[in-house]
C-alpha positions in Angstrom: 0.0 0.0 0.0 1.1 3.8 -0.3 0.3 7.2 0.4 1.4 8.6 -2.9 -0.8 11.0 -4.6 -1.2 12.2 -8.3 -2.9 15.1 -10.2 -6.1 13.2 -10.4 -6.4 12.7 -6.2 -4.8 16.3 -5.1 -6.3 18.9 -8.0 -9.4 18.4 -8.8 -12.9 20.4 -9.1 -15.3 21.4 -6.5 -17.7 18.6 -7.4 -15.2 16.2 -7.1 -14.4 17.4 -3.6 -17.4 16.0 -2.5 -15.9 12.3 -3.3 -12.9 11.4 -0.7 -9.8 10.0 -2.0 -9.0 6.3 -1.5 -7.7 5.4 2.1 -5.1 2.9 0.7 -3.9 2.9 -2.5 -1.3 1.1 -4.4 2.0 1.5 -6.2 3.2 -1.5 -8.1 7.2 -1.4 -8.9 6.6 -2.7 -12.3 6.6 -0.2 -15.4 3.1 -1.5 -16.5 -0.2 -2.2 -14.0 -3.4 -3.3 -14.5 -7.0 -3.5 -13.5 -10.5 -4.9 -14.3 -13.5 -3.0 -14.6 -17.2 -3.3 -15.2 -19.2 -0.1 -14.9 -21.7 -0.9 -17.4 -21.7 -0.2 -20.8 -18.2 -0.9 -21.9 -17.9 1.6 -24.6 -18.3 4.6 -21.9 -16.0 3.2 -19.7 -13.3 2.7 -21.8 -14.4 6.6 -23.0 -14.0 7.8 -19.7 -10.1 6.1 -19.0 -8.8 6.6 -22.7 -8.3 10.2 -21.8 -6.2 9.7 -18.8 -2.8 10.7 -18.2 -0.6 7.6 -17.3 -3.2 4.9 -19.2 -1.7 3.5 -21.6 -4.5 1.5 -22.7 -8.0 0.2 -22.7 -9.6 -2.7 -24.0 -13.4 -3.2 -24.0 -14.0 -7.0 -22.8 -15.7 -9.4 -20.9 -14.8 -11.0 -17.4 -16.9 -13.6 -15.1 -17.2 -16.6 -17.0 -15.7 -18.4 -19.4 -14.1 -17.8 -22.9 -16.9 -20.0 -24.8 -19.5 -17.6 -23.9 -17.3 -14.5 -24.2 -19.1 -13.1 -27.0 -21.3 -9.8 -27.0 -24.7 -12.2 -28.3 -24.3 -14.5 -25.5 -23.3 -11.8 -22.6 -25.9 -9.3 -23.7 -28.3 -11.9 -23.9 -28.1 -12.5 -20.2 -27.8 -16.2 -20.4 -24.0 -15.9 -19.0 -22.5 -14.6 -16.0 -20.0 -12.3 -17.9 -19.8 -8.7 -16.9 -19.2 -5.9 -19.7 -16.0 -4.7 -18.4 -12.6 -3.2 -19.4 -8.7 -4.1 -19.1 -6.5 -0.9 -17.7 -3.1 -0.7 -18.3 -1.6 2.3 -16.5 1.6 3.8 -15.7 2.2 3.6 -11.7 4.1 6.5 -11.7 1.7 8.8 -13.4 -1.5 7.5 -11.9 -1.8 5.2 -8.9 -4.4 2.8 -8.4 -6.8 4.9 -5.8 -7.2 7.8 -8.8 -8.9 5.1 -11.2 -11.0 4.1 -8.6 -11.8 7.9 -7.6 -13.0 8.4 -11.5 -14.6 4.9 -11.5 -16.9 5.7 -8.1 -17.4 9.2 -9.0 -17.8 9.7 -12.9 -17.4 6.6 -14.9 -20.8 5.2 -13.7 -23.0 5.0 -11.0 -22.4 2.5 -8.3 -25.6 2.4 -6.4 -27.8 0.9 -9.4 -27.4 -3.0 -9.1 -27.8 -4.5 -12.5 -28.0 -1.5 -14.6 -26.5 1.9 -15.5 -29.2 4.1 -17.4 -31.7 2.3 -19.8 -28.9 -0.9 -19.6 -30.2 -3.6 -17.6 -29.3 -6.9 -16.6 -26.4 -8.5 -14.4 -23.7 -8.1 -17.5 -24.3 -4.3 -16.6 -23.3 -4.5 -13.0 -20.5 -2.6 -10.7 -17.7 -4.8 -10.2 -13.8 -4.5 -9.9 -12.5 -8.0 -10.7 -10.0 -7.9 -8.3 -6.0 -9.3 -9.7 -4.5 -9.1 -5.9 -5.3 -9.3 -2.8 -4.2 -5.0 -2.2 -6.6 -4.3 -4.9 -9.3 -6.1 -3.3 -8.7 -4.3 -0.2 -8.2 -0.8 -1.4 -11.0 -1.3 -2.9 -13.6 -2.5 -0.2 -11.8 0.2 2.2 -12.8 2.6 -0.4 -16.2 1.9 -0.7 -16.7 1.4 2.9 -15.9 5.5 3.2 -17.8 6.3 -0.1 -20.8 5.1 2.0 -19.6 6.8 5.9 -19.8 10.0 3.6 -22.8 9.6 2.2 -21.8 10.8 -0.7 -24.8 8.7 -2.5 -28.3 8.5 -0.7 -28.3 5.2 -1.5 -25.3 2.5 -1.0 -22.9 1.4 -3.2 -23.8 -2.2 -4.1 -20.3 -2.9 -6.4 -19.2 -6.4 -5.8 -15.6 -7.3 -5.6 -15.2 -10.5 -7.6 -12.0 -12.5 -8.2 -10.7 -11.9 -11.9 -10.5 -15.7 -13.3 -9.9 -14.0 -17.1 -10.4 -11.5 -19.2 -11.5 -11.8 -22.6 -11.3 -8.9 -25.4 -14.3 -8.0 -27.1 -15.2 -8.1 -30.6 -12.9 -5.7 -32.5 -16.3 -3.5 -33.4 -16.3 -2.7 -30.0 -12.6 -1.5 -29.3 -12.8 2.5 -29.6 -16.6 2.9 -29.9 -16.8 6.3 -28.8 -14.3 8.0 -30.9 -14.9 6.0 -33.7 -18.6 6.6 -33.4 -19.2 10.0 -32.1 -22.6 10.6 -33.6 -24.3 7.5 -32.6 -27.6 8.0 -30.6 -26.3 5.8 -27.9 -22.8 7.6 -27.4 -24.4 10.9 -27.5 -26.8 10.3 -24.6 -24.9 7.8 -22.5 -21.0 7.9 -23.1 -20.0 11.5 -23.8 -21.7 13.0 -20.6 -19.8 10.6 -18.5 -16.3 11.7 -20.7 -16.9 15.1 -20.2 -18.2 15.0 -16.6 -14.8 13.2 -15.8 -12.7 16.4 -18.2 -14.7 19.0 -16.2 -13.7 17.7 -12.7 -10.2 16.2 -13.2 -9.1 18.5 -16.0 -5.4 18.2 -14.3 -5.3 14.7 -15.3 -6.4 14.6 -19.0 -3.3 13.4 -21.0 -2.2 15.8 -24.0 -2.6 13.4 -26.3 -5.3 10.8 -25.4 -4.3 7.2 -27.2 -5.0 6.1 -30.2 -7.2 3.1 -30.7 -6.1 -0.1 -29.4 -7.3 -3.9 -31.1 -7.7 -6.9 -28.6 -4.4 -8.6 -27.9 
């Protein structure tokens, strides 16, 4: 665990005041990190990251079950337990694990609504981190234990922590949807609010240049 802070935990907007920062948060030694996500729709979730300073990159995908039903008919069909989720690489010494769980609690979705973010319902629409390490689980249950103290919700946060058992990239269609597909209906009611929410109240840590569109690996 450390105390370290970054942009995104020490200058942000009023709004994002209201939201305290993680209690524990984590620095891996290694160049690259990673974590699992599932904050509904994975096309605004990997929106919301892309523009980070210190991700390198984000793949839309699907974690919870098994790679024979990782596949967006069976998944959004609700006839697996797969979650829509995303794979974050980041840079530990540019953003530290608390900061993506700040913008994950506080912009990237809500974590009160069980099974469902907006019109999206279903359990492959629910609030998970799919936890890689034992720190992560932690940091992550302290966290939400004083999103609730705060009340920063009127209603708790129902995200389950659930142990990451793989993670399988989604259909290349997928990858990018936002950027590639700025005019859509969907992306212009559901994704871009929640990518510019995140720029208003952490405009300190917006990269210059956000990355260019990764393909499943």
């Amino acid at each position: 665990m450390s105390t370290m802070t970054c942009p995104l935990l020490s200058n942000v907007s009023e709004p994002a005041k209201r939201f305290p920062n993680p209690p524990q948060d984590i620095r891996p030694m290694e160049p690259r990190a990673e974590v699992v996500l599932s904050g509904g729709c994975f096309w605004c979730t990997e929106a919301v990251y892309r523009q980070l300073n210190g991700v390198l990159s984000v793949t839309s995908g699907y974690a919870g079950d098994t790679a024979e039903t990782a596949n967006y008919a069976a998944v959004s069909g609700g006839s697996t337990n797969h979650a829509e989720a995303v794979r974050i690489e980041y840079d530990p010494s540019r953003i530290t694990f608390g900061a993506i769980l700040k913008v994950f609690f506080s912009t990237a979705h809500n974590p009160t609504h069980l099974n469902r973010q907006a019109d999206d319902v279903g359990r492959h629409y629910r609030s998970t981190l799919f936890y890689q390490t034992e720190a992560q689980r932690q940091a992550a249950q302290a966290y939400i234990a004083v999103i609730d103290q705060a009340k920063v919700f009127d209603d708790p946060v129902v995200t389950t922590l659930e142990p990451l058992t793989g993670f399988y990239p989604a259909e290349a269609e997928f990858q990018n949807y936002v950027a590639l597909n700025p005019e859509d209906a969907y992306v212009q009611k559901n994704s871009l609010p929640k990518v510019k929410k995140t720029q208003q109240w952490f405009s300190e840590a917006l990269a210059k240049s956000p990355g260019k569109p990764n393909r499943p690996t």
